[in-house]
N, C-alpha and C positions, 0 to 999 in steps of 0.2 A: 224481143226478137233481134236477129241480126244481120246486116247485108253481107252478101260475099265481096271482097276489094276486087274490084275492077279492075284490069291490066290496061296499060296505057300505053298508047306506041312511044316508041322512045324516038325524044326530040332531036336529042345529040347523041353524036358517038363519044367525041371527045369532050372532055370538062379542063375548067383548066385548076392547078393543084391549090390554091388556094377555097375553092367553092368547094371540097372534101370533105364531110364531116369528118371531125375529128374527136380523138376520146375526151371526157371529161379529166380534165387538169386534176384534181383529186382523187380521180380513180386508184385501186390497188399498187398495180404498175410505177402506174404516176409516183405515188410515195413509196415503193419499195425502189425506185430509182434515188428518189429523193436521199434517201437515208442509205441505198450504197455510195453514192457520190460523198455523204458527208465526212465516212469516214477513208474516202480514196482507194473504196475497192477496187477499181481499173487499174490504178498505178503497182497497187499491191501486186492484185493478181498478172498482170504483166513481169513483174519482177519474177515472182516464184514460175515461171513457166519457161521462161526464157533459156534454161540451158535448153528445153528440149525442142525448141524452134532451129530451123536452121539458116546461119548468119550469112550464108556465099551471097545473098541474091537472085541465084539459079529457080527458073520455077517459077510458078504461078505465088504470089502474095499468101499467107498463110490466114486463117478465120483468127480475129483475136479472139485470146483465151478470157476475157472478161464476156464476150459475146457467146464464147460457147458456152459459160458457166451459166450465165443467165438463161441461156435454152435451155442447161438442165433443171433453174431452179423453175420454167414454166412446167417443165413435164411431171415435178415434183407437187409444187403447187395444185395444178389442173389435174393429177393423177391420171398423168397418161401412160399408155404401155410399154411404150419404146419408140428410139431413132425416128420413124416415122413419121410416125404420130406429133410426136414434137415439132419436127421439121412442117410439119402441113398445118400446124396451127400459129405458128411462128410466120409463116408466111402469110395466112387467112385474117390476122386479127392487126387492126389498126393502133389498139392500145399497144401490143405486145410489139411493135415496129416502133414504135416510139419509147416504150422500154429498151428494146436495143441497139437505138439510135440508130435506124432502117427507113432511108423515106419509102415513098410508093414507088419508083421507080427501079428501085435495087431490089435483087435479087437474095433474100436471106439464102442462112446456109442450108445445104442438101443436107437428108441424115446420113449421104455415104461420106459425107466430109466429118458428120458430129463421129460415127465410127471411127476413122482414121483417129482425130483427135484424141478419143478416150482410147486408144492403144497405147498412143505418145505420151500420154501423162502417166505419170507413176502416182500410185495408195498418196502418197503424203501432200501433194498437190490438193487434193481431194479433201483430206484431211482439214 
């Protein structure tokens, strides 16, 4: 047989960010970060994106392009359906914030920003 889990009044509102569970160190993420760092996917994909960012300054800070790749490799991964869908699981998952170097109190990207971005990149980027 089995009991239903009891609801418990909650003690605190606030926790402080170290008491967070956090993901296992071994998980997916965990080692598909592990092995994009090894070979300097950041720095790459920084490189290859750069003409199409713009250098004035003007504006709000642009999403890095190694953060937006990695949003698309969760949506590819998780087989989800689109911009949305990515964006709210990116925001929702502990592991995946720590794949994209996201603490808990930052704001990942909207999927109206992942939009924008995949207009600004051209096929070869991609490629």
């Amino acid at each position: 047989m089995f009991s239903a889990k009891k609801k418990v009044a909650q003690a605190e509102f606030w926790i402080a960010a170290d008491q967070v569970v956090t993901s296992a160190k071994r998980g997916f993420y965990a080692k598909l970060d592990e092995t994009l760092e090894s070979f300097g996917f950041a720095a790459k994909v920084r490189a290859l994106c750069a003409p199409a960012y713009d250098k004035s300054g003007a504006g709000r800070p642009g999403i890095d392009p190694a953060v937006y790749l990695k949003m698309m490799m969760v949506g590819f991964f998780e087989d989800l359906p689109g911009e949305r869908a990515i964006a709210a699981r990116c925001a929702d998952s502990i592991a995946i914030r720590q794949f994209l170097h996201y603490e808990l109190t930052e704001a990942t990207p909207d999927h109206s920003s992942l939009s924008i971005i995949r207009q600004r990149l051209d096929g070869p980027i991609y490629e």
